[in-house]
Z-matrix of the N, CA and C atoms (Angstrom, degrees):
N
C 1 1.450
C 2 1.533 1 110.92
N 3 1.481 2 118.62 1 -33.10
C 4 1.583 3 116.49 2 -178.87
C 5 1.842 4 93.32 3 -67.89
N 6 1.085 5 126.72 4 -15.70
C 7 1.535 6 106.25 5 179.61
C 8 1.717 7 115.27 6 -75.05
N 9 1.280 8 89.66 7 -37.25
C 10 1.541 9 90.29 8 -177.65
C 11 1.914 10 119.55 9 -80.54
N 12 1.455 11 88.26 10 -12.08
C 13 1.625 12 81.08 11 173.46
C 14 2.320 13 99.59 12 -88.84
N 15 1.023 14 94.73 13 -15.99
C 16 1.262 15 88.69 14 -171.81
C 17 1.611 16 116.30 15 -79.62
N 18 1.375 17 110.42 16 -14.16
C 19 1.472 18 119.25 17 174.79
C 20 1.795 19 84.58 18 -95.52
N 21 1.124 20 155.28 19 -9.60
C 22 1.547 21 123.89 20 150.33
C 23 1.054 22 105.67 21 -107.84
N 24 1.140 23 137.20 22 73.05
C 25 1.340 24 140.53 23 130.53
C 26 1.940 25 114.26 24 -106.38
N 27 1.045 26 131.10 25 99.44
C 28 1.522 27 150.86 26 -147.61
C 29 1.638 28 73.23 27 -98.82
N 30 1.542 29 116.84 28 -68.90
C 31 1.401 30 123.14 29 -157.37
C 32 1.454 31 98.24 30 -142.12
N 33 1.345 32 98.84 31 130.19
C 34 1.230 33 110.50 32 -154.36
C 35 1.730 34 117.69 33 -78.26
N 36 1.221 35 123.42 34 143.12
C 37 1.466 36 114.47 35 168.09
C 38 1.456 37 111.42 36 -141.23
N 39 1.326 38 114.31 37 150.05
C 40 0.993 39 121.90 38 -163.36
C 41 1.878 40 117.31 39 -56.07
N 42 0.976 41 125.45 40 122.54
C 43 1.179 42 137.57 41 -179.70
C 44 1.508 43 121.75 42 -97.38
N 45 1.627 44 113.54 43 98.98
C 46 1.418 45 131.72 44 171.85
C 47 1.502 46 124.75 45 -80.37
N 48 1.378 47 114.43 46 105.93
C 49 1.267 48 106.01 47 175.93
C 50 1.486 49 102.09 48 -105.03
N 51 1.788 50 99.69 49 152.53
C 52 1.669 51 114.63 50 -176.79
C 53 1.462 52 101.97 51 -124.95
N 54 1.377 53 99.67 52 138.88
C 55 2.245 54 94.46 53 172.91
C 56 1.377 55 96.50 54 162.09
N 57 1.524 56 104.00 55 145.26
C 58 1.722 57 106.43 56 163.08
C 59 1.612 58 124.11 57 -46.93
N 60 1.323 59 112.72 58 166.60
C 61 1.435 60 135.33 59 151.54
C 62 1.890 61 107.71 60 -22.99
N 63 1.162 62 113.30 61 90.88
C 64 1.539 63 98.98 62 156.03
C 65 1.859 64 91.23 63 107.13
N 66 1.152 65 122.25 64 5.78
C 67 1.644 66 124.13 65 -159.35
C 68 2.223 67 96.00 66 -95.36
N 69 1.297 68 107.74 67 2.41
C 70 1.373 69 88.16 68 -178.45
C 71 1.422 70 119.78 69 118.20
N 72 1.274 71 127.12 70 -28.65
C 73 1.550 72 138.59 71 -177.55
C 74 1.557 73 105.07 72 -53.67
N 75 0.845 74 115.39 73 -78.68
C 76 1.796 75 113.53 74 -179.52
C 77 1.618 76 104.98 75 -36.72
N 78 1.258 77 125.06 76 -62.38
C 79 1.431 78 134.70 77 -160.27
C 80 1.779 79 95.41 78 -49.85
N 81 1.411 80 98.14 79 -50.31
C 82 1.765 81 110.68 80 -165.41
C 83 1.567 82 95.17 81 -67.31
N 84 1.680 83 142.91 82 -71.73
C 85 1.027 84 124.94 83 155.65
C 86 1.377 85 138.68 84 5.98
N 87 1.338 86 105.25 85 -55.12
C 88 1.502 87 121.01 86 -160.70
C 89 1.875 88 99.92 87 -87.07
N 90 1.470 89 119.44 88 -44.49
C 91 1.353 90 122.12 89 178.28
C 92 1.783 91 91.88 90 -66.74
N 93 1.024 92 145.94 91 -80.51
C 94 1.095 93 143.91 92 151.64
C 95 1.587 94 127.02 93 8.72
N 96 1.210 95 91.36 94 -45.41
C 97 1.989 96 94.47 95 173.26
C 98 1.283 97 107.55 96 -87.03
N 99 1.520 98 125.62 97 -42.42
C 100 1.681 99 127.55 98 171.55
C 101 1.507 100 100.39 99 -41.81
N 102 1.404 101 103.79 100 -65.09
C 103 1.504 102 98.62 101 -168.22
C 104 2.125 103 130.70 102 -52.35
N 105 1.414 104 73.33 103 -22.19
C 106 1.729 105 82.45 104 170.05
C 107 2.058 106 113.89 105 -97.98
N 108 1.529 107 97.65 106 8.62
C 109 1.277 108 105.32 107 151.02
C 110 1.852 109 97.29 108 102.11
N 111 0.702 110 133.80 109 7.40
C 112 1.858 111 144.95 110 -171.49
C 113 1.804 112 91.29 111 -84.85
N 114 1.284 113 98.52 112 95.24
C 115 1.444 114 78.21 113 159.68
C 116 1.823 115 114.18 114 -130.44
N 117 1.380 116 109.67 115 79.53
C 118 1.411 117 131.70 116 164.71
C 119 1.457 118 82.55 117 -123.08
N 120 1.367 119 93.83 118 150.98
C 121 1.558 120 130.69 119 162.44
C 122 1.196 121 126.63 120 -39.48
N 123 1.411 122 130.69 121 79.94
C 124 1.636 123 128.99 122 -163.70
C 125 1.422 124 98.47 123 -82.97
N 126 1.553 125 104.21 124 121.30
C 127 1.666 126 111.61 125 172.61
C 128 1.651 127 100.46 126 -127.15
N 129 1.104 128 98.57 127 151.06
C 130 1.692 129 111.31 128 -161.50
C 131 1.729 130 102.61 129 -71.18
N 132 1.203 131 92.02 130 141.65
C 133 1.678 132 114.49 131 174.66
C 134 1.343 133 120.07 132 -57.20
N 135 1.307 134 124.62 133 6.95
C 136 1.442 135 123.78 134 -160.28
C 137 1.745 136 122.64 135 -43.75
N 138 1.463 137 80.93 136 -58.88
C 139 1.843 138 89.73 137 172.01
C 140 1.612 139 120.17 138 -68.75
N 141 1.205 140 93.43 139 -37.14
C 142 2.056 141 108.59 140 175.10
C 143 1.162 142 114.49 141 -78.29
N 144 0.975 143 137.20 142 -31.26
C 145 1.389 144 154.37 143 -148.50
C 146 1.423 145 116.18 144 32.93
N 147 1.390 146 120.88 145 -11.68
C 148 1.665 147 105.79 146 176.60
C 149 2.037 148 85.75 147 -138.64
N 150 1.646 149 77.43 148 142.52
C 151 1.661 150 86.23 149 166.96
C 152 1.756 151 113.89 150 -127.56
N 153 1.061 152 121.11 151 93.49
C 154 1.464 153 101.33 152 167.55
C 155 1.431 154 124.06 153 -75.91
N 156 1.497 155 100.01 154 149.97
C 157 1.725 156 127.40 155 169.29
C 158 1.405 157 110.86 156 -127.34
N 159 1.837 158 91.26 157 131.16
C 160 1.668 159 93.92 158 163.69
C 161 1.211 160 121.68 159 -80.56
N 162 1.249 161 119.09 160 147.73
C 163 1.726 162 146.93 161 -163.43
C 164 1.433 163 97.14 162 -109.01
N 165 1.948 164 117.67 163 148.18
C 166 1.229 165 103.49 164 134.91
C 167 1.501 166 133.46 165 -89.13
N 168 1.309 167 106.78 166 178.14
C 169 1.995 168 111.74 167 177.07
C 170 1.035 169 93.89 168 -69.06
N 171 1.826 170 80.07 169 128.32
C 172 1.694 171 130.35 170 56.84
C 173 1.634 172 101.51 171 -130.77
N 174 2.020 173 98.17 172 -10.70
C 175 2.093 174 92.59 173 171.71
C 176 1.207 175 88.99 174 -74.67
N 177 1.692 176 92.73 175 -171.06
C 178 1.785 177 117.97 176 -178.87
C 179 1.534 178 85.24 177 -113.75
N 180 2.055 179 121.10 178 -78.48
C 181 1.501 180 103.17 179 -156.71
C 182 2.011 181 82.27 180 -131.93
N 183 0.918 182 96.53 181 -136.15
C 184 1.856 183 109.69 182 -148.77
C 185 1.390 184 75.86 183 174.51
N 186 2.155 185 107.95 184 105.04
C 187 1.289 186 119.70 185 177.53
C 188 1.326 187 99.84 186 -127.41
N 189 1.265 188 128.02 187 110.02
C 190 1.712 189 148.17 188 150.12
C 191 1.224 190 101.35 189 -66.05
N 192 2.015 191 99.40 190 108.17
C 193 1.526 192 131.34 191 175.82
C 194 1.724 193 90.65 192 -94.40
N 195 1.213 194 126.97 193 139.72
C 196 1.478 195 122.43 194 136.68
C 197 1.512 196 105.05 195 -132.98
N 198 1.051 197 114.09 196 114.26
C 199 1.592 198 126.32 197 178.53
C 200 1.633 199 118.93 198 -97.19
N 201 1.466 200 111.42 199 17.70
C 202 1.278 201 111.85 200 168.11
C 203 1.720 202 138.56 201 -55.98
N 204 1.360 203 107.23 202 -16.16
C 205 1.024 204 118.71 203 175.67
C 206 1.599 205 120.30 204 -102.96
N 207 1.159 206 92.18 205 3.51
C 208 1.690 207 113.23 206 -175.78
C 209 1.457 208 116.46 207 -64.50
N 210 1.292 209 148.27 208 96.47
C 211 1.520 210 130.70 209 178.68
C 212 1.244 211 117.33 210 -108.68
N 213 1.338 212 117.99 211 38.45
C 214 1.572 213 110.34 212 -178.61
C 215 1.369 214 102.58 213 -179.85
N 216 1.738 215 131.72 214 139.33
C 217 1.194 216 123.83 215 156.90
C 218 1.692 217 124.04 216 -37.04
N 219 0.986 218 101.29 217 -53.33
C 220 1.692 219 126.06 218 175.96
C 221 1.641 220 96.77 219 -34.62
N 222 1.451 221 130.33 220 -55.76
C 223 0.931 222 109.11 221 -179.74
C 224 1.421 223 129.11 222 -88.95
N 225 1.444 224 108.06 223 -9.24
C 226 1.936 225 113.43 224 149.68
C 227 1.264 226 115.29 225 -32.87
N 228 1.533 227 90.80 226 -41.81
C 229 2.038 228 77.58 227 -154.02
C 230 1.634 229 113.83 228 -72.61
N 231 1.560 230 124.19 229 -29.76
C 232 1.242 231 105.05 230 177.37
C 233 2.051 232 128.82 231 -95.04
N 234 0.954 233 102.20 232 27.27
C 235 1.505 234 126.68 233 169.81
C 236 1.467 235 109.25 234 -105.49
N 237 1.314 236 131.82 235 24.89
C 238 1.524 237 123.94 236 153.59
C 239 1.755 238 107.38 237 78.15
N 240 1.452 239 134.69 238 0.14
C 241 1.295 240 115.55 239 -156.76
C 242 1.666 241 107.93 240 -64.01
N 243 1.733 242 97.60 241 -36.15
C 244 1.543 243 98.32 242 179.76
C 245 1.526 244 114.21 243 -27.19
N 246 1.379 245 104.32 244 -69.79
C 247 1.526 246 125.51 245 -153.56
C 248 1.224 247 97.99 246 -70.70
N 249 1.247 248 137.74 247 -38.67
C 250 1.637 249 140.53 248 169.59
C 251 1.225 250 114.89 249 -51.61
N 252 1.248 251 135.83 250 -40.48
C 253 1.668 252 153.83 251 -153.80
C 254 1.778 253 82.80 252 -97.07
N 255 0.980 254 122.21 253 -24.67
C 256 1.475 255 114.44 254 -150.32
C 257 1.743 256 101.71 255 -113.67
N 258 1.522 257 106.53 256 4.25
C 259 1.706 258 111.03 257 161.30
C 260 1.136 259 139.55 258 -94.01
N 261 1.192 260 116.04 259 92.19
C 262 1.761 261 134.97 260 -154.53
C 263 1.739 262 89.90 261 -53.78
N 264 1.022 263 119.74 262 -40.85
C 265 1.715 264 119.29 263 -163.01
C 266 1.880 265 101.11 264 -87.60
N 267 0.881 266 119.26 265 7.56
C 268 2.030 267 107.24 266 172.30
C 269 1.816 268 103.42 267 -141.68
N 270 1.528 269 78.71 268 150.82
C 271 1.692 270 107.90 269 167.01
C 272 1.266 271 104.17 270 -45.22
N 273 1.653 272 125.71 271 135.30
C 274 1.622 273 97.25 272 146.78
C 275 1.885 274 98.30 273 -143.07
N 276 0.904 275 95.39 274 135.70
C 277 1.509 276 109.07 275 -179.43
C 278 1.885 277 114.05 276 -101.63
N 279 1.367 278 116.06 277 123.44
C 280 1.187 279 113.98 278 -174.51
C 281 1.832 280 95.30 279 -119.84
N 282 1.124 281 91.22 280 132.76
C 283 1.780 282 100.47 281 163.57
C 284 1.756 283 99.02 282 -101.73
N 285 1.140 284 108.04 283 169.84
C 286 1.652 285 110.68 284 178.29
C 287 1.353 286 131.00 285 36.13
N 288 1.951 287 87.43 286 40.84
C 289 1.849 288 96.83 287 -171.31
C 290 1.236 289 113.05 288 -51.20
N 291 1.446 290 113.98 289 -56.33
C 292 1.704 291 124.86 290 -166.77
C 293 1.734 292 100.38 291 -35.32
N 294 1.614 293 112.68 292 -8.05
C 295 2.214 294 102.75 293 166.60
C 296 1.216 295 108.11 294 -67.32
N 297 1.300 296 120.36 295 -10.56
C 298 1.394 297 113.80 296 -150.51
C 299 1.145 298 98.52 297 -68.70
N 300 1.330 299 120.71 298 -34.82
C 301 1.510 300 119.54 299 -156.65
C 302 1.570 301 118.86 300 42.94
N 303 1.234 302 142.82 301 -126.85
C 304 1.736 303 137.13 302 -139.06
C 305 1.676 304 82.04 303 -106.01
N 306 1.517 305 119.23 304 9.53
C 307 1.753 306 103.09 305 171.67
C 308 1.195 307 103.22 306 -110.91
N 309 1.101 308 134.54 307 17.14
C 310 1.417 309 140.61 308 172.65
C 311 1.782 310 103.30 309 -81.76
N 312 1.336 311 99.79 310 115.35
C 313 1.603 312 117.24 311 176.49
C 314 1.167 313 120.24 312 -75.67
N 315 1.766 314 92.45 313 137.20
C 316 1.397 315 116.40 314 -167.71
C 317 1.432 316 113.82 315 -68.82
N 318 1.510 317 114.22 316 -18.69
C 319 1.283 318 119.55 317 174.90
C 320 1.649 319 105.56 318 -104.02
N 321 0.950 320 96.77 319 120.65
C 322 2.220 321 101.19 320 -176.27
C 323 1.463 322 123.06 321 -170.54
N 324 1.443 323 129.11 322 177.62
C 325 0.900 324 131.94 323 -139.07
C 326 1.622 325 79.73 324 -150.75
N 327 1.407 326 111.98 325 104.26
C 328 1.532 327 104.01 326 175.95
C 329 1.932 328 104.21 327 -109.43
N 330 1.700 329 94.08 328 143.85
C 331 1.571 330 92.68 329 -170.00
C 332 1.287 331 91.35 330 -128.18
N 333 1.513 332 122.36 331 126.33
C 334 1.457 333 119.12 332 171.36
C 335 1.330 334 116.06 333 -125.96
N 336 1.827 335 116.19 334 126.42
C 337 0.971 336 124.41 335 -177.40
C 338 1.721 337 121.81 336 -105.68
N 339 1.565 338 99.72 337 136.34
C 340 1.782 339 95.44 338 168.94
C 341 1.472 340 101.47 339 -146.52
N 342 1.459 341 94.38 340 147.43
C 343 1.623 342 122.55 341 157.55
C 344 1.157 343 118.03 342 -49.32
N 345 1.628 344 129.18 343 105.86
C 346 1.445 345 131.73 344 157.05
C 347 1.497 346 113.83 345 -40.65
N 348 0.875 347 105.30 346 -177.71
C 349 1.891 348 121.48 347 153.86
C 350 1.075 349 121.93 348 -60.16
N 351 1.177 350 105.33 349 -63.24
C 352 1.621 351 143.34 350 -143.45
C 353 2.231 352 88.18 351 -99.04
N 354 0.791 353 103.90 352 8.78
C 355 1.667 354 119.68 353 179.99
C 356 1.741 355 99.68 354 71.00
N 357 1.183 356 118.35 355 -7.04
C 358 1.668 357 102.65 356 -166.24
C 359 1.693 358 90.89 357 -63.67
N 360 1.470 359 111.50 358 -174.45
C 361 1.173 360 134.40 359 173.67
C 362 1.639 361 129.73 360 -132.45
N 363 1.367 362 116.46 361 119.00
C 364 1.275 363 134.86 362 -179.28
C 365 1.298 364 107.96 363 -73.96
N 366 1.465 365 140.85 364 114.05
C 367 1.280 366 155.80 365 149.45
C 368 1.511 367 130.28 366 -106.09
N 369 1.226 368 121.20 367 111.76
C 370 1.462 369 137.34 368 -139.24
C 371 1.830 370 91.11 369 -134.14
N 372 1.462 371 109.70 370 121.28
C 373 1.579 372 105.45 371 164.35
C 374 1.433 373 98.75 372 -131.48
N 375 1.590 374 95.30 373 156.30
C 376 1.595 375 107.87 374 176.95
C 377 1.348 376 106.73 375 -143.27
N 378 1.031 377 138.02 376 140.29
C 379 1.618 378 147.96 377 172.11
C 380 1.650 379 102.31 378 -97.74
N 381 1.747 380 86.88 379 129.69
C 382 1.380 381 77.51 380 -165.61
C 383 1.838 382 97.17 381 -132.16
N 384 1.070 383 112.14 382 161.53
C 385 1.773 384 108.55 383 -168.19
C 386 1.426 385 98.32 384 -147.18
């Protein structure tokens, strides 16, 4: 599914995914970064929390947010998200948007994932303005 959102993205906006532990976010990321042409091994930012990749034109990079370890605006602010959220020219993929709190963009691409029963997986996107 990250391939097909990645062939509609014309111009890019930031893309929030929401979901438990183990619900799919990394996996979707990772089809998602192939498709914007990255092909090293995308492993999640957990400890880093931001990973940039260079893109070719007309993006700049393809930035893997994971803010799971995040417990406070306070600590948003000195990891750059402002200025990242605020680059009209790159991908940026957030897992554990709902940290964002009041920096979570008004322009986005929200993707929410859940665990069936039956183990399949429910993936739901909405563009939201």
């Amino acid at each position: 599914m990250g391939d097909r959102l990645a062939d509609y993205l014309k111009k890019p906006l930031p893309i929030c995914l929401y979901g438990d532990l183990g619900s799919g976010k990394t996996t979707f990321i990772q089809g998602l970064a192939k498709e914007f042409g990255i092909t090293t091994r995308l492993l999640s930012p957990t400890f880093i929390i931001v990973r940039r990749y260079q893109l070719r034109k007309p993006f700049s990079f393809f930035y893997h947010i994971d803010l799971y370890r995040i417990e406070s605006n306070l600590a948003l602010e000195g990891l750059g998200i402002s200025e990242i959220l605020s680059d009209a020219s790159s991908v940026i993929a957030i897992e554990w948007a709902e940290k964002l709190g009041e920096l979570i963009p008004e322009k986005r691409i929200d993707v929410h994932f859940k665990v069936l029963e039956n183990t399949n997986h429910e993936i739901r996107c909405k563009k939201s303005y």
